[in-house]
VMD Tcl script that draws the C-alpha trace (Angstrom):
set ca {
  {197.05 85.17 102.26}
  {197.69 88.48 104.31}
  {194.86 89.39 106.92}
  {192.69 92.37 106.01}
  {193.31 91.67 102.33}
  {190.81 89.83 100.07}
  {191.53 86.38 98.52}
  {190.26 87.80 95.28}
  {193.13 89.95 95.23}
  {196.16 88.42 93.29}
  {200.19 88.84 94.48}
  {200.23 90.22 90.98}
  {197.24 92.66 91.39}
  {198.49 93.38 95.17}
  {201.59 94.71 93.42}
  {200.15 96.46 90.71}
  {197.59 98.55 93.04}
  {200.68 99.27 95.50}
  {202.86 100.31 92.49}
  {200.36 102.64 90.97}
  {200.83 106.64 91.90}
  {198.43 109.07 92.15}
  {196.30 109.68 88.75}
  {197.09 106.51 87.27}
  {194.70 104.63 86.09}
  {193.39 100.71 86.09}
  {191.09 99.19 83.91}
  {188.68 95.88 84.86}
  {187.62 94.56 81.34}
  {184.67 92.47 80.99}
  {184.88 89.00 79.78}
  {184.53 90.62 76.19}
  {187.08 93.41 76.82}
  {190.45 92.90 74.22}
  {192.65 93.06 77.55}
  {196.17 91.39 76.11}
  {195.67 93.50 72.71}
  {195.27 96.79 74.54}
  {197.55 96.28 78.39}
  {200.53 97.21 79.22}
  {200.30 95.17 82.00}
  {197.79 92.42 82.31}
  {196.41 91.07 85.00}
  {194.23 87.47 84.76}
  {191.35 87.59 87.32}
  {189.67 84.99 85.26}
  {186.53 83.00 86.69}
  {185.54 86.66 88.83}
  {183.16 89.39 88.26}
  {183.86 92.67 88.39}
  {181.58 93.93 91.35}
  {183.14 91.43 94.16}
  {186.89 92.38 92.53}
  {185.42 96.19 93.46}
  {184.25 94.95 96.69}
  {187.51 94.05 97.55}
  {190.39 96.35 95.94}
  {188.16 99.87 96.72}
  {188.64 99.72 100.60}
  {192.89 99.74 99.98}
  {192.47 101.74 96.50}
  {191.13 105.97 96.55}
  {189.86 107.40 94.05}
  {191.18 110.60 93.21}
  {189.02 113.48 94.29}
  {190.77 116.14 91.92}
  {189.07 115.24 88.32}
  {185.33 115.60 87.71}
  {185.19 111.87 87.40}
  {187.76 109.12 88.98}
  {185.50 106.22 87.21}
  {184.65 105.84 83.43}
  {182.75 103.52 81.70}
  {182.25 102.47 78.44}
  {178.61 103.80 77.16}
  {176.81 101.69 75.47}
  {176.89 102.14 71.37}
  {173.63 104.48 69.74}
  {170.68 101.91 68.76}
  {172.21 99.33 70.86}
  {169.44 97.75 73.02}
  {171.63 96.27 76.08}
  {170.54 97.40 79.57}
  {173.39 98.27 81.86}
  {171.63 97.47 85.64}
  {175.64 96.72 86.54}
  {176.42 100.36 86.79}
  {173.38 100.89 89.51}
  {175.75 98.20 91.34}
  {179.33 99.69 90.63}
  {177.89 102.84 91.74}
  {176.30 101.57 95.05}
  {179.97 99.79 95.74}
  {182.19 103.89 94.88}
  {179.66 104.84 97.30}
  {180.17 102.18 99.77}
  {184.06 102.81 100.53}
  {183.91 106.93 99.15}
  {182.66 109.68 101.70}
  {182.89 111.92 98.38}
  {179.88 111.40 95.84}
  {181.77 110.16 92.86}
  {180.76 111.06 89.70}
  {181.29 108.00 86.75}
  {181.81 109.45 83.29}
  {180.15 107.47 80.55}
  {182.96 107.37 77.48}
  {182.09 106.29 73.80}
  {183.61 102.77 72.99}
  {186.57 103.66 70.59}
  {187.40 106.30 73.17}
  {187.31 104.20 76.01}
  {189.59 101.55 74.31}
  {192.19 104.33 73.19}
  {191.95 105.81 77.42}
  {192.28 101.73 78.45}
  {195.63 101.54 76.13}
  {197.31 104.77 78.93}
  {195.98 102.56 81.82}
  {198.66 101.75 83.79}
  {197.53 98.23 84.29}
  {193.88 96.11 82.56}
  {192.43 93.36 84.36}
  {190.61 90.58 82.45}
  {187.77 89.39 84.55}
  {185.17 86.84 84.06}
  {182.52 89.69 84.23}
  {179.52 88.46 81.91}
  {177.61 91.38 81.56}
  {178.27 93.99 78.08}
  {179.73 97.21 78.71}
  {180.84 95.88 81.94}
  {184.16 98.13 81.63}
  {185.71 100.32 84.24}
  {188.46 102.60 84.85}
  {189.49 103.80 88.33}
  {191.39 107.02 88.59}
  {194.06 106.39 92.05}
  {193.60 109.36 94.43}
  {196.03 110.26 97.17}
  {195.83 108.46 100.85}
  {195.86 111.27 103.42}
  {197.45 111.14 106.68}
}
mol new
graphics top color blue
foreach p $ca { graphics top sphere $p radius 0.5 }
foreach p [lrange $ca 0 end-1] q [lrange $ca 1 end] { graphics top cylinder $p $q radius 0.2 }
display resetview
């Protein structure tokens, strides 16, 4: 336990979030997401959703504010009827810790999985709800 830093955040994720550079990316799969098929590194975050693991890694993490978008998700397939009130939320949490307004792509599924498999690091969460997905694009901490 360090002071400042959330419970919710592993040793293993600490590292992983310290190691990353600018413009790599992380991925927080939902509970549905093929995380061990598709990581490079994988990290367990089992038994937590994704909006309190954004709660607590976006005040240490930035978001890079050279792309168009530093968040993706994955869009929800053509003819599929799943509502998707989750990305209201992970957009009210970006805007919470990012001056910047942050725009969050919306990628089609195969793509998404193919981006997820150049992610530096995937964590598998307990998230419940579909297309649940994220990627966060690190930014730069300025002086």
């Amino acid at each position: 336990m360090l002071n400042g830093i959330s419970n919710l955040i592993s040793p293993e994720l600490l590292k992983i979030l310290m190691e990353m550079g600018h413009g790599d990316e992380i991925v927080f799969g939902d509970g549905n997401f093929p995380a061990a098929s598709h990581a490079r590194r994988l990290v367990r975050a089992d038994g937590h959703g994704i909006p309190e693991l954004l709660q607590a890694i976006l005040p240490l993490f930035p978001l890079d504010t050279y792309v168009a978008s530093p968040a993706a998700l994955m869009a929800v397939t053509p003819g599929d009827p799943v509502q998707t009130p989750i990305w209201d939320e992970y957009r009210s949490i970006i805007s919470k810790f990012h001056n910047a307004k942050v725009e969050v792509e919306e990628m089609e599924r195969s793509a998404f999985y193919e981006r997820a498999k150049q992610a530096y690091a995937i964590v598998s969460t307990g998230e419940k709800a579909l297309y649940a997905n994220i990627i966060l694009k690190k930014g730069v901490i300025g002086e």
